[in-house]
CHARMM-style PDB file with segment names, atoms N, HN, CA, C and O in Angstrom:
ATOM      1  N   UNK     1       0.833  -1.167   0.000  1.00  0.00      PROA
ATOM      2  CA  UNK     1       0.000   0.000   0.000  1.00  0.00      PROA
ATOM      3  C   UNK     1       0.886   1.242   0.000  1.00  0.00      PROA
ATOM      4  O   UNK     1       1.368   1.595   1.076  1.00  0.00      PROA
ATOM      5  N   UNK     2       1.079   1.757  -0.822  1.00  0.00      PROA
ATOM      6  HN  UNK     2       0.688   1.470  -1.696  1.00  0.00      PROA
ATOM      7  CA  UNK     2       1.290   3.327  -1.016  1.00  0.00      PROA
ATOM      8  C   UNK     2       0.487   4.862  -0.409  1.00  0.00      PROA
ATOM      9  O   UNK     2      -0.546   5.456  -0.718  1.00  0.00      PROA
ATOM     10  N   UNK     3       1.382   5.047   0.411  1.00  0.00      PROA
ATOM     11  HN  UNK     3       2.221   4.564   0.662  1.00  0.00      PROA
ATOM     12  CA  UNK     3       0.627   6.419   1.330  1.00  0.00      PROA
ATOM     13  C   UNK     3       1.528   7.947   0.801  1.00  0.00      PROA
ATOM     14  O   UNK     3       2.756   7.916   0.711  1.00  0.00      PROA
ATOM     15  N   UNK     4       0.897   8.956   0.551  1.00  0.00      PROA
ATOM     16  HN  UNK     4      -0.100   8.980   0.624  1.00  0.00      PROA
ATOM     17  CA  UNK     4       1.341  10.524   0.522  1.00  0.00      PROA
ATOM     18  C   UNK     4       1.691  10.999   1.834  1.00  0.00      PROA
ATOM     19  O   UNK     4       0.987  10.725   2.806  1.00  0.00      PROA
ATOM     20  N   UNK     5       2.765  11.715   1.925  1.00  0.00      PROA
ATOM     21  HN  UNK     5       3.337  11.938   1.136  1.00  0.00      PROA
ATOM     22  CA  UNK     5       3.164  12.489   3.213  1.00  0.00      PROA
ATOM     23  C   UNK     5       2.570  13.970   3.364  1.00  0.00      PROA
ATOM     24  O   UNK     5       2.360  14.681   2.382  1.00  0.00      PROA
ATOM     25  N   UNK     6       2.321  14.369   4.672  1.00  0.00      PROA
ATOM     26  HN  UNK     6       2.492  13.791   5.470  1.00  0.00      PROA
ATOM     27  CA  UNK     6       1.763  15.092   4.531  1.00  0.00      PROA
ATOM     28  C   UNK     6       1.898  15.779   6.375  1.00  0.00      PROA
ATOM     29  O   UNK     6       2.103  15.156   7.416  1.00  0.00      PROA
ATOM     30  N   UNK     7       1.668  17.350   6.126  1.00  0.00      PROA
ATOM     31  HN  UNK     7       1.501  17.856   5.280  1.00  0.00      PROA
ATOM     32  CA  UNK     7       1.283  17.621   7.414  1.00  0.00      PROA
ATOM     33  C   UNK     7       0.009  18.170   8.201  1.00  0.00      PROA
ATOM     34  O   UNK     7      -0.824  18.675   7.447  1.00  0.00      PROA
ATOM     35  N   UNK     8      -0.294  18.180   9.438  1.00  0.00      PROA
ATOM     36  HN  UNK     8       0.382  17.770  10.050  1.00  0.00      PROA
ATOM     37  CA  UNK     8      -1.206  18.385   9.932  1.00  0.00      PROA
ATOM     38  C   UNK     8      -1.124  19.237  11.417  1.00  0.00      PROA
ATOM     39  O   UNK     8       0.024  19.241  11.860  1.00  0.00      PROA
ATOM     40  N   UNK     9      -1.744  19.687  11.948  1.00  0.00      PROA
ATOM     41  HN  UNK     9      -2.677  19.684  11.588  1.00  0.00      PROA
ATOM     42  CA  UNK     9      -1.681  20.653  12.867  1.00  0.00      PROA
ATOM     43  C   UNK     9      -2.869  20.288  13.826  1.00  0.00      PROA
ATOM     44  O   UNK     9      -4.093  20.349  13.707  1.00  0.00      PROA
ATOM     45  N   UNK    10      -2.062  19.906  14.772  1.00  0.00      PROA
ATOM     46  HN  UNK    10      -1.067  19.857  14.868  1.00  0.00      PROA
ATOM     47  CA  UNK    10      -2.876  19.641  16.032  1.00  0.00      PROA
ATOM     48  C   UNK    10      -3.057  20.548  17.229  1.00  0.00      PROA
ATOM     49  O   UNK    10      -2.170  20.098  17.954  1.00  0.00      PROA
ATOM     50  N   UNK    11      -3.496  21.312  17.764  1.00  0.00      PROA
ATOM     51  HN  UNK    11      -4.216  21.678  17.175  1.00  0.00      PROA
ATOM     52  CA  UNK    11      -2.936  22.377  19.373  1.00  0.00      PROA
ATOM     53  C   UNK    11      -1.692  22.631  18.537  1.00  0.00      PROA
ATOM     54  O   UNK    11      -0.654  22.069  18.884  1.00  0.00      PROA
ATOM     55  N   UNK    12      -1.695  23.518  17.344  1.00  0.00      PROA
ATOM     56  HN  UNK    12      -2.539  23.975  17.063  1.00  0.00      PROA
ATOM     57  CA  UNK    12      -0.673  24.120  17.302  1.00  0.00      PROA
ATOM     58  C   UNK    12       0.927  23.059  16.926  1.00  0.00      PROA
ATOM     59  O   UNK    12       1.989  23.501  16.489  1.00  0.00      PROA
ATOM     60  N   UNK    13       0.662  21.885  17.209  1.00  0.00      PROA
ATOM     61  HN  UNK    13      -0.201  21.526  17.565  1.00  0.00      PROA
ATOM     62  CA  UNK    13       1.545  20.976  16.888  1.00  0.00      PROA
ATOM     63  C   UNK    13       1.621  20.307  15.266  1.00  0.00      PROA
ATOM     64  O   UNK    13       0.687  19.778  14.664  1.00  0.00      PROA
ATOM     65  N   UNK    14       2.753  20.472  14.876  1.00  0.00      PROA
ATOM     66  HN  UNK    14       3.512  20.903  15.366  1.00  0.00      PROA
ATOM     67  CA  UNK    14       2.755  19.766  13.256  1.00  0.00      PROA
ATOM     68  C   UNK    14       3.297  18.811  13.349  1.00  0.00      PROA
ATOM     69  O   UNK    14       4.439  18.836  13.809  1.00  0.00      PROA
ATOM     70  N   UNK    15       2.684  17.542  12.940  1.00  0.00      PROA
ATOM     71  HN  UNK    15       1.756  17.522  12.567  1.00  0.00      PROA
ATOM     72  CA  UNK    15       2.390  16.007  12.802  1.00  0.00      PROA
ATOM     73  C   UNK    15       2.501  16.022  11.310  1.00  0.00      PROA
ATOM     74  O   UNK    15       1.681  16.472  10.509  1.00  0.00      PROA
ATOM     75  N   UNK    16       4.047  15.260  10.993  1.00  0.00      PROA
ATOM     76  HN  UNK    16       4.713  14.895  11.644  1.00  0.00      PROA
ATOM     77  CA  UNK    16       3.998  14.474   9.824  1.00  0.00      PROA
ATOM     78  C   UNK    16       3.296  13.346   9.392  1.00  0.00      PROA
ATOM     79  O   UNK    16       3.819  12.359   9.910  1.00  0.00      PROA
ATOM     80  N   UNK    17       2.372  13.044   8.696  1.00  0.00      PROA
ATOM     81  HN  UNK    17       1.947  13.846   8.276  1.00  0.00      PROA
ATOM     82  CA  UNK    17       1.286  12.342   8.648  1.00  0.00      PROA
ATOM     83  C   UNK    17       1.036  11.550   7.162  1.00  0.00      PROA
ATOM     84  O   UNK    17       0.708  12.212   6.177  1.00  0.00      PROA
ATOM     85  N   UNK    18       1.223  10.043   7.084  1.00  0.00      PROA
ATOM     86  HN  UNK    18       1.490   9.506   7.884  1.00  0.00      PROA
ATOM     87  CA  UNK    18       1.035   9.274   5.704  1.00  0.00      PROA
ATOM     88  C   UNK    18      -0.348   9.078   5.368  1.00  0.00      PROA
ATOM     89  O   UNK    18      -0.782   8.383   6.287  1.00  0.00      PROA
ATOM     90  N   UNK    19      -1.253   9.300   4.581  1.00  0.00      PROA
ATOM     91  HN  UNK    19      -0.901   9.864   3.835  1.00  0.00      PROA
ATOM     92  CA  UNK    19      -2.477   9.053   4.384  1.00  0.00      PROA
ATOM     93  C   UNK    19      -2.388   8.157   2.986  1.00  0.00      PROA
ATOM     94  O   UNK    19      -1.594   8.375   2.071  1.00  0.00      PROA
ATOM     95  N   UNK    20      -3.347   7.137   3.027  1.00  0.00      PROA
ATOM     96  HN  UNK    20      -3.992   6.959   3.770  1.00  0.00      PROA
ATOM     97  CA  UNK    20      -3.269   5.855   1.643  1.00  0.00      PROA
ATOM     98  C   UNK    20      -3.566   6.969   0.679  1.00  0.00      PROA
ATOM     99  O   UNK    20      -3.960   8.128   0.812  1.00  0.00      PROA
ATOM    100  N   UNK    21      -3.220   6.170  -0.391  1.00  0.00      PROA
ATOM    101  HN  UNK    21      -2.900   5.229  -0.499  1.00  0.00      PROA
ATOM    102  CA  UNK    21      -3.650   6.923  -1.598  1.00  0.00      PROA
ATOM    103  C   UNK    21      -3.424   6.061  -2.848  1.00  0.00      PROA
ATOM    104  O   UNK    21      -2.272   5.675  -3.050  1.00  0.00      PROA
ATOM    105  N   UNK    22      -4.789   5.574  -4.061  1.00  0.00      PROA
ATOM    106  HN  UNK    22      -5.724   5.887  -3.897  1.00  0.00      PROA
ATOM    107  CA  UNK    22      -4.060   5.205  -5.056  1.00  0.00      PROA
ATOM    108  C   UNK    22      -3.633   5.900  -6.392  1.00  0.00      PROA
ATOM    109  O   UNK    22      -3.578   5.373  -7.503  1.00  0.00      PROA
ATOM    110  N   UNK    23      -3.331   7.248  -6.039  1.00  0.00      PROA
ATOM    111  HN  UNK    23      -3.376   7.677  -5.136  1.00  0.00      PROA
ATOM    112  CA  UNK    23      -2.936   8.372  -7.478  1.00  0.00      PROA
ATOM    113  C   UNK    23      -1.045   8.249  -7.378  1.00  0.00      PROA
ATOM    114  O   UNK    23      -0.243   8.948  -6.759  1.00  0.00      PROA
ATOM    115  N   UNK    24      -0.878   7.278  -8.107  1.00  0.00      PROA
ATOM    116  HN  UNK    24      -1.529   6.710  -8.610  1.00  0.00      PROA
ATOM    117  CA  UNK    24       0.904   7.337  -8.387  1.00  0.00      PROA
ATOM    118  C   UNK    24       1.545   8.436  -8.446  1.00  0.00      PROA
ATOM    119  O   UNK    24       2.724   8.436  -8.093  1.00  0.00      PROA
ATOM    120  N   UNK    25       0.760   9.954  -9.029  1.00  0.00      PROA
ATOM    121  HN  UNK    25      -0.198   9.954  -9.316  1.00  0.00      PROA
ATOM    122  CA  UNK    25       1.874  10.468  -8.761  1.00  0.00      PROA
ATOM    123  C   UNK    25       2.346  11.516  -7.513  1.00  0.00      PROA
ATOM    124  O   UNK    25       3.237  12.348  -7.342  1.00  0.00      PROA
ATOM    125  N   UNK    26       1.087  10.908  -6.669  1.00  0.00      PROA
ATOM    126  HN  UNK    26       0.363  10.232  -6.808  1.00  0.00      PROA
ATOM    127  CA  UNK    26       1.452  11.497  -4.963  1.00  0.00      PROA
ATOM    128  C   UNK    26       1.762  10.241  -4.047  1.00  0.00      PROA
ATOM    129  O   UNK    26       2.559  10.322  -3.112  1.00  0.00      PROA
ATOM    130  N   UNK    27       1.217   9.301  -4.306  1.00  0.00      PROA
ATOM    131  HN  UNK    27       0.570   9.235  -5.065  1.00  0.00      PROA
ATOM    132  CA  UNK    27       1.561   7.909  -2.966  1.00  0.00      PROA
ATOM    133  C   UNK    27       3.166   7.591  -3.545  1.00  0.00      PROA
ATOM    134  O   UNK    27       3.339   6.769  -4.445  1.00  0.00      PROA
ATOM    135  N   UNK    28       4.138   8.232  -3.009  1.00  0.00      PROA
ATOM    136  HN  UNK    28       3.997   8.900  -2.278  1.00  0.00      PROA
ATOM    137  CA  UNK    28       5.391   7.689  -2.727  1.00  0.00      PROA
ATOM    138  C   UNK    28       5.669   7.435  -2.148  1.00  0.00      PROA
ATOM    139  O   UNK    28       6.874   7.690  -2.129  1.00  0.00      PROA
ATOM    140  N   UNK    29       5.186   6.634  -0.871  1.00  0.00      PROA
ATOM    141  HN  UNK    29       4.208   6.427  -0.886  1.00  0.00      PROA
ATOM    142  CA  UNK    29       5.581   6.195   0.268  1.00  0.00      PROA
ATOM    143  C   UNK    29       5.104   4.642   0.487  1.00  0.00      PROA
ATOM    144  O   UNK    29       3.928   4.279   0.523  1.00  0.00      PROA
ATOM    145  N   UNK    30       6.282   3.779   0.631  1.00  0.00      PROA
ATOM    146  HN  UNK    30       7.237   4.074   0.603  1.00  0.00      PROA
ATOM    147  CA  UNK    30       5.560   2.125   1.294  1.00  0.00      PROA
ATOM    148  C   UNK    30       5.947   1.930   2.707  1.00  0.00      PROA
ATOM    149  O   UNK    30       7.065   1.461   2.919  1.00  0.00      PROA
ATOM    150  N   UNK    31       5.087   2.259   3.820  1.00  0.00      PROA
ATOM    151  HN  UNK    31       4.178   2.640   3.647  1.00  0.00      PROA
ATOM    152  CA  UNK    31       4.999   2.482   4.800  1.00  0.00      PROA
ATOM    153  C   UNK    31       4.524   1.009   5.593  1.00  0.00      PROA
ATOM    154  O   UNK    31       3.797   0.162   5.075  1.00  0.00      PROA
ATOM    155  N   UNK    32       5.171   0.923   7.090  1.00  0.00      PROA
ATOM    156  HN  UNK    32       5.761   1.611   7.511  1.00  0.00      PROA
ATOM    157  CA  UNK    32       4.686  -0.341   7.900  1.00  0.00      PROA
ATOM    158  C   UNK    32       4.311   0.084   8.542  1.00  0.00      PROA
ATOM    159  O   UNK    32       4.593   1.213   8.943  1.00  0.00      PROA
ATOM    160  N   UNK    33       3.342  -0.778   9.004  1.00  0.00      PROA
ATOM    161  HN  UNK    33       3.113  -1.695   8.678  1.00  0.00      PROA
ATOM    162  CA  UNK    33       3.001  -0.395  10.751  1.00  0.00      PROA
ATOM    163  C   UNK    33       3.110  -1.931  11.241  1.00  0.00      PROA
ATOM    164  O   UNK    33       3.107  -3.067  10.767  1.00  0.00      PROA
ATOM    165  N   UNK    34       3.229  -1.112  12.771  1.00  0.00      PROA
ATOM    166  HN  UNK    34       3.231  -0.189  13.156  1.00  0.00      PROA
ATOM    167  CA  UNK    34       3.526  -2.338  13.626  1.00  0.00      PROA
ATOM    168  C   UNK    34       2.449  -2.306  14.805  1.00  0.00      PROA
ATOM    169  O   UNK    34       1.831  -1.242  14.808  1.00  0.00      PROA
ATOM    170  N   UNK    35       2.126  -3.055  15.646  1.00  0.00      PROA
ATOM    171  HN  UNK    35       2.628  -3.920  15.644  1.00  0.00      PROA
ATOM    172  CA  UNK    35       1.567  -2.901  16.639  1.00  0.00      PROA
ATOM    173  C   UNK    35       2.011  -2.899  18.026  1.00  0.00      PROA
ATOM    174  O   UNK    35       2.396  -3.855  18.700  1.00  0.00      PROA
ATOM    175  N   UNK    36       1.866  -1.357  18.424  1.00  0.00      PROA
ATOM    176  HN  UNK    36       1.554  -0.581  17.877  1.00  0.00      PROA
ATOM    177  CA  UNK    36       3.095  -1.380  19.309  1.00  0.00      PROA
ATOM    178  C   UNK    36       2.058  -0.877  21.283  1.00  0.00      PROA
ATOM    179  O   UNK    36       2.604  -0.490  22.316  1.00  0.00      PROA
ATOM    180  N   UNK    37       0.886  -1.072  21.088  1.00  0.00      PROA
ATOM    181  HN  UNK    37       0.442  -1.386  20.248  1.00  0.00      PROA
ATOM    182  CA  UNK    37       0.019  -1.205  22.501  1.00  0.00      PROA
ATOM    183  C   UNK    37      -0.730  -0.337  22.492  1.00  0.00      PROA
ATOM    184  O   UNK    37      -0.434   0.616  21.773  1.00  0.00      PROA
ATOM    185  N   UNK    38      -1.692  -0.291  23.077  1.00  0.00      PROA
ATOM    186  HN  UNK    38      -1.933  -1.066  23.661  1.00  0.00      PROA
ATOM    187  CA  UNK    38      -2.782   0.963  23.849  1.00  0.00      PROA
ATOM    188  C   UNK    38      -1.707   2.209  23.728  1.00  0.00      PROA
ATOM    189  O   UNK    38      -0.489   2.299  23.881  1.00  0.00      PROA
ATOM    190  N   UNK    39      -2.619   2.998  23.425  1.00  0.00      PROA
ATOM    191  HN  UNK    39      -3.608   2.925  23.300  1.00  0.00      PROA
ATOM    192  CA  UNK    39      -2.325   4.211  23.939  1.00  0.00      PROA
ATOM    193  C   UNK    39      -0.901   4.511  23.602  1.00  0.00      PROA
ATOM    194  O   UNK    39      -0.192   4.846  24.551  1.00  0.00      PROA
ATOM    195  N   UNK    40      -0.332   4.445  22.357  1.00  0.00      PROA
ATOM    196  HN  UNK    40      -0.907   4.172  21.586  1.00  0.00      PROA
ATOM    197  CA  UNK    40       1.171   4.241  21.950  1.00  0.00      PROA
ATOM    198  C   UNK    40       1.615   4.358  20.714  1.00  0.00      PROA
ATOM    199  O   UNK    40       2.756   4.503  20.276  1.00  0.00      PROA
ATOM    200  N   UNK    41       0.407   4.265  20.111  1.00  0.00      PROA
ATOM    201  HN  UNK    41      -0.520   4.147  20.467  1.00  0.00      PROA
ATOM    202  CA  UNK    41       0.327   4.693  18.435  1.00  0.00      PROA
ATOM    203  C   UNK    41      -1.160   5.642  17.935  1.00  0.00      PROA
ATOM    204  O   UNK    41      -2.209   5.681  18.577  1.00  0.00      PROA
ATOM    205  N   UNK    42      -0.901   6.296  16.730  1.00  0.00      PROA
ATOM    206  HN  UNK    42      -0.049   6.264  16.209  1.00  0.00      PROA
ATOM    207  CA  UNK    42      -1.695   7.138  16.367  1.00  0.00      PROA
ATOM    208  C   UNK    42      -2.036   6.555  14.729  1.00  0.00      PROA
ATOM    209  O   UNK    42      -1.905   7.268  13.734  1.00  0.00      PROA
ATOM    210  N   UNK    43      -2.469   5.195  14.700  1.00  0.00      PROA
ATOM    211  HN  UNK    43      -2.575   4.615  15.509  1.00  0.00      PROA
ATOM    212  CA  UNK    43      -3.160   4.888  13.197  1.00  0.00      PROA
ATOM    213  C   UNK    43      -3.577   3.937  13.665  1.00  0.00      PROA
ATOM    214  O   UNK    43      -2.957   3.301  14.517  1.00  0.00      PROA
ATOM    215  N   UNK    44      -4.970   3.540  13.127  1.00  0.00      PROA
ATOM    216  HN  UNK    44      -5.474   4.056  12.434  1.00  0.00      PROA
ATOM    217  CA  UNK    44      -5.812   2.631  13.048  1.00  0.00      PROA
ATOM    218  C   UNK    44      -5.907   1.955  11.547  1.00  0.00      PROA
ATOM    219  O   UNK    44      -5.573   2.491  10.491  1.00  0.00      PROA
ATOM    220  N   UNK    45      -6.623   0.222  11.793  1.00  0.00      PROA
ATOM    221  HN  UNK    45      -6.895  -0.214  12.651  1.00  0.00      PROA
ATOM    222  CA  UNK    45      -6.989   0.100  10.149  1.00  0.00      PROA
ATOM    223  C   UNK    45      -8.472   0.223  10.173  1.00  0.00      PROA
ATOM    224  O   UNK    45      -9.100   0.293  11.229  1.00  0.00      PROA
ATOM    225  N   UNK    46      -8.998   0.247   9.054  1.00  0.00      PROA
ATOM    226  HN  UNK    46      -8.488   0.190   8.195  1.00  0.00      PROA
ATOM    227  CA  UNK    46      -9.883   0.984   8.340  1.00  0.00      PROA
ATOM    228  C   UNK    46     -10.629   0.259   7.248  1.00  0.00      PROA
ATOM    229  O   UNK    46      -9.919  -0.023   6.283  1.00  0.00      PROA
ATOM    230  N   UNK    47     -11.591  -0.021   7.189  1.00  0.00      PROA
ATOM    231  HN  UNK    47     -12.168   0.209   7.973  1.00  0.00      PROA
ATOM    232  CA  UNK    47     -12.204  -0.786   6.168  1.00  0.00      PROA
ATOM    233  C   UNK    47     -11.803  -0.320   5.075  1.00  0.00      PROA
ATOM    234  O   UNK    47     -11.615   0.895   5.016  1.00  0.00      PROA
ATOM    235  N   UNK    48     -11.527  -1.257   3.752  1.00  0.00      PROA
ATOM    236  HN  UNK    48     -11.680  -2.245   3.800  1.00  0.00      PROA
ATOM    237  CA  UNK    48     -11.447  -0.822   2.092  1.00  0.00      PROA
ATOM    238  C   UNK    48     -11.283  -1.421   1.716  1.00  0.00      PROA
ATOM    239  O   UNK    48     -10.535  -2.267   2.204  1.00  0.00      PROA
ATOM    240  N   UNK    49     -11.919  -1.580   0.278  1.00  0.00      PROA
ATOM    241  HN  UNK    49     -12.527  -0.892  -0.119  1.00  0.00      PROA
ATOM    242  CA  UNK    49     -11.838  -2.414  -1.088  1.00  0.00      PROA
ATOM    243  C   UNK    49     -10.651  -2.437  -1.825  1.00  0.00      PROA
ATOM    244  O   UNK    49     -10.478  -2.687  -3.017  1.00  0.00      PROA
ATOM    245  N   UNK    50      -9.529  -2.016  -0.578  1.00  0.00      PROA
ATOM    246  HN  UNK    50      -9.670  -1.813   0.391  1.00  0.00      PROA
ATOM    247  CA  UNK    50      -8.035  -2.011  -1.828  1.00  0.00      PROA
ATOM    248  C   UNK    50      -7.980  -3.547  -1.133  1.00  0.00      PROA
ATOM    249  O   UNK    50      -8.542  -4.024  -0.147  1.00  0.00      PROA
ATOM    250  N   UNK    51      -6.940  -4.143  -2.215  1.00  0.00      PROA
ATOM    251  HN  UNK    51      -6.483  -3.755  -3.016  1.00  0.00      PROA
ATOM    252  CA  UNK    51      -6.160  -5.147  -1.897  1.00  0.00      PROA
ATOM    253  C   UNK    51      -5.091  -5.646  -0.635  1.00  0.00      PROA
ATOM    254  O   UNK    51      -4.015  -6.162  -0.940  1.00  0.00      PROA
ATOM    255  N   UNK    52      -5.450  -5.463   0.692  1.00  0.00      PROA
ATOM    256  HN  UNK    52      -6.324  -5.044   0.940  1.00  0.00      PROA
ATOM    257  CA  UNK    52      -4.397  -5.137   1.292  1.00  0.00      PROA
ATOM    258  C   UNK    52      -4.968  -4.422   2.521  1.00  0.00      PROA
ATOM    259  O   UNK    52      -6.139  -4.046   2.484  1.00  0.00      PROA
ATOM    260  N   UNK    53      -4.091  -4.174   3.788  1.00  0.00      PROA
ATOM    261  HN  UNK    53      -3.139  -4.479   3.818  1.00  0.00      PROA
ATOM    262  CA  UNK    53      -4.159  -3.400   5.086  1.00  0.00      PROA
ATOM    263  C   UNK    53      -4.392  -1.714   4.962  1.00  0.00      PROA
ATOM    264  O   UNK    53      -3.350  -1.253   4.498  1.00  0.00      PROA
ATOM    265  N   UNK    54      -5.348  -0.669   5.202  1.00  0.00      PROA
ATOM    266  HN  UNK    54      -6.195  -1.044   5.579  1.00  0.00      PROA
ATOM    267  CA  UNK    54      -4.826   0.302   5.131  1.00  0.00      PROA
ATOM    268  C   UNK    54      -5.101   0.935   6.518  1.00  0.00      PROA
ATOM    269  O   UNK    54      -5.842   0.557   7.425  1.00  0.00      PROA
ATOM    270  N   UNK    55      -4.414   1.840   6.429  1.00  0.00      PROA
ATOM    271  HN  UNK    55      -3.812   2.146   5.691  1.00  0.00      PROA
ATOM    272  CA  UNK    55      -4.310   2.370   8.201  1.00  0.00      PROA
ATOM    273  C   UNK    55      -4.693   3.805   7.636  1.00  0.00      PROA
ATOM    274  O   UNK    55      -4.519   4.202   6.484  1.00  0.00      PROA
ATOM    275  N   UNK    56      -5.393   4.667   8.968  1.00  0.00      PROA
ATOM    276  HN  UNK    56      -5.534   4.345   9.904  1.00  0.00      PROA
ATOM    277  CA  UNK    56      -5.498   6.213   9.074  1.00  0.00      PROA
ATOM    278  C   UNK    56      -5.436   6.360  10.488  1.00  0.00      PROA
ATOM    279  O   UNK    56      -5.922   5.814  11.478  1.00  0.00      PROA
ATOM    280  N   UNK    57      -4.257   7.784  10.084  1.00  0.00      PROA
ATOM    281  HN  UNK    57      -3.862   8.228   9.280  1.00  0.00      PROA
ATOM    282  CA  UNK    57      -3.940   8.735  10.944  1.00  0.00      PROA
ATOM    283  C   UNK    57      -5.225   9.010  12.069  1.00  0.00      PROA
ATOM    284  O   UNK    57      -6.446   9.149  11.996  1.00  0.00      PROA
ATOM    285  N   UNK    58      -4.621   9.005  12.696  1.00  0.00      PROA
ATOM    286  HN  UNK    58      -3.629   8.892  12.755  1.00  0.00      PROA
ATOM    287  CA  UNK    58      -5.836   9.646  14.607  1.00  0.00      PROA
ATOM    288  C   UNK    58      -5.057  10.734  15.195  1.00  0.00      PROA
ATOM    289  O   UNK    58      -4.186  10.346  15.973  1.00  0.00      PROA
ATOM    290  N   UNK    59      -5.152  12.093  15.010  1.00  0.00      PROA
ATOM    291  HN  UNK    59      -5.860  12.408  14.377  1.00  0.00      PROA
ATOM    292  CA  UNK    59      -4.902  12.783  15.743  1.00  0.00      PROA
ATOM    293  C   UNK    59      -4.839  12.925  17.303  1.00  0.00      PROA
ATOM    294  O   UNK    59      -5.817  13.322  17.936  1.00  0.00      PROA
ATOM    295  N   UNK    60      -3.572  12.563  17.940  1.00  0.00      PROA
ATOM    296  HN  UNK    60      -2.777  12.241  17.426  1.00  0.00      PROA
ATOM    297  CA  UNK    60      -3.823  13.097  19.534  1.00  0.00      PROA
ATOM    298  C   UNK    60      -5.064  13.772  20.283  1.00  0.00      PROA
ATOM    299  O   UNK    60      -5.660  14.724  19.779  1.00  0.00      PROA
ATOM    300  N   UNK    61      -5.403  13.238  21.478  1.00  0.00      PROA
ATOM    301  HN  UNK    61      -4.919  12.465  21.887  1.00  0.00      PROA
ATOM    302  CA  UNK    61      -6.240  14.403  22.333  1.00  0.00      PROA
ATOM    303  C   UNK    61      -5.058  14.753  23.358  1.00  0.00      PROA
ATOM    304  O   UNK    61      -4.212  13.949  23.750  1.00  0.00      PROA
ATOM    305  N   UNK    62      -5.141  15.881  23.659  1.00  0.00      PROA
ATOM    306  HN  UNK    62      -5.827  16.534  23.340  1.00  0.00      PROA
ATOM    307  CA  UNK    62      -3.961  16.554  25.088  1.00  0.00      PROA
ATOM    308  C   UNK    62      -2.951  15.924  25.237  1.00  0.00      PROA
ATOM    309  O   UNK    62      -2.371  15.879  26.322  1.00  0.00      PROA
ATOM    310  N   UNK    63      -2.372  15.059  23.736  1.00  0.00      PROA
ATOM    311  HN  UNK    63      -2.843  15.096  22.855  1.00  0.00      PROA
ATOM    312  CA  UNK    63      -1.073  14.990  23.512  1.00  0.00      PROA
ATOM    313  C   UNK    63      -0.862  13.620  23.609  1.00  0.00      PROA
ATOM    314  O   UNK    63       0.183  12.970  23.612  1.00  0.00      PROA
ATOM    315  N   UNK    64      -2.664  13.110  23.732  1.00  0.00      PROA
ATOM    316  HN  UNK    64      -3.513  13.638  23.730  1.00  0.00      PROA
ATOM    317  CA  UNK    64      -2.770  11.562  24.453  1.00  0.00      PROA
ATOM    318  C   UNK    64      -2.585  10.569  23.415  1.00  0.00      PROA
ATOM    319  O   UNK    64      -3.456  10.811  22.580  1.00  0.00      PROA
ATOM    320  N   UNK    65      -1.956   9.661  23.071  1.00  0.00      PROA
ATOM    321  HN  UNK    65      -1.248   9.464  23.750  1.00  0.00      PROA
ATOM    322  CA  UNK    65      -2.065   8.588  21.779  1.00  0.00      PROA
ATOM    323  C   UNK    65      -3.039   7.650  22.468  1.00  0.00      PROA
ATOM    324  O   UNK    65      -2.952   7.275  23.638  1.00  0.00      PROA
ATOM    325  N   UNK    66      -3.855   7.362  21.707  1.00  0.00      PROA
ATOM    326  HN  UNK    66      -3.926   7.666  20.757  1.00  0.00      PROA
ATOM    327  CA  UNK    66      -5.358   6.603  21.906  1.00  0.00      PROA
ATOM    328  C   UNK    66      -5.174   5.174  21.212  1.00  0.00      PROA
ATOM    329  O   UNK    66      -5.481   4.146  21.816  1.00  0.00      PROA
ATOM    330  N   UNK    67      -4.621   5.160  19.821  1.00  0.00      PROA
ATOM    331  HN  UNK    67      -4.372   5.995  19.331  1.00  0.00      PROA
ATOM    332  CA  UNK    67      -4.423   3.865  19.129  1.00  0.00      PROA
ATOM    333  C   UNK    67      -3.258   2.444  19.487  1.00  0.00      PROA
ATOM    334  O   UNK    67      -2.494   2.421  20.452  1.00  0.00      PROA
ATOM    335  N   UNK    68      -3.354   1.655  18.730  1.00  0.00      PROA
ATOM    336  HN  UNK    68      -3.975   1.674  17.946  1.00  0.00      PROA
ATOM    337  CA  UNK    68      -1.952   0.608  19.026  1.00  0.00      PROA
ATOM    338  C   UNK    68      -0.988   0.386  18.076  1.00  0.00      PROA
ATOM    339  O   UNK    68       0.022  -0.275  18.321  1.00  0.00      PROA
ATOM    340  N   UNK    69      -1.324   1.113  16.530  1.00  0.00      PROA
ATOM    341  HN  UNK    69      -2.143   1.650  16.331  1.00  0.00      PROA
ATOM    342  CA  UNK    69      -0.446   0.914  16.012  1.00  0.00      PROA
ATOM    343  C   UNK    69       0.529   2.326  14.957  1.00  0.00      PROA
ATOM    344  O   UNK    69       0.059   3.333  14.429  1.00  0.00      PROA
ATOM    345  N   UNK    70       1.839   1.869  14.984  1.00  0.00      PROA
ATOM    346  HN  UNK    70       2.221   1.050  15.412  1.00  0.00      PROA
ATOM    347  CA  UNK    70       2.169   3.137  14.535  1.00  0.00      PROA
ATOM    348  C   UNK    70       3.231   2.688  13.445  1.00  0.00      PROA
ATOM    349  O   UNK    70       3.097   1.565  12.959  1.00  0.00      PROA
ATOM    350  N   UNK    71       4.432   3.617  12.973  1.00  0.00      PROA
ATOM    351  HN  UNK    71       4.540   4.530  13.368  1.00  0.00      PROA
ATOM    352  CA  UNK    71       4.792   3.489  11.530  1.00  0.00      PROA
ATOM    353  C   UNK    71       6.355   2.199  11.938  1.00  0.00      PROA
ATOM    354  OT1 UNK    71       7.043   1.752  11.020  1.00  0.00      PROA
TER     355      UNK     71
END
């Protein structure tokens, strides 16, 4: 799966951030995730008709990581 880089702004905080994508000439990125516990990662997977795992970005609350898996 091929993801675009990208940033985002949280409380003022900028979060480099991969979002899937299938337009070749922005998804340059082949990205892993791993599963690394509660509260310790900021991407979830996500239902879709691609071939394959895709994960999206979860923005922090008060700096809190909510998800388990990350890059």
């Amino acid at each position: 799966m091929f993801y675009l880089k990208r940033d985002s702004v949280v409380n003022s905080v900028i979060h480099t951030i991969y979002v899937y994508s299938t337009n070749p000439d922005s998804a340059q990125y082949l990205v892993k995730f791993s599963n690394v516990g509660a509260g310790k990662g900021n991407y979830i997977q996500v239902a879709s008709a691609a071939n394959g795992r895709v994960y999206k970005w979860i923005a922090p609350i008060n700096n809190i990581l909510k998800e388990v898996l990350n890059l």
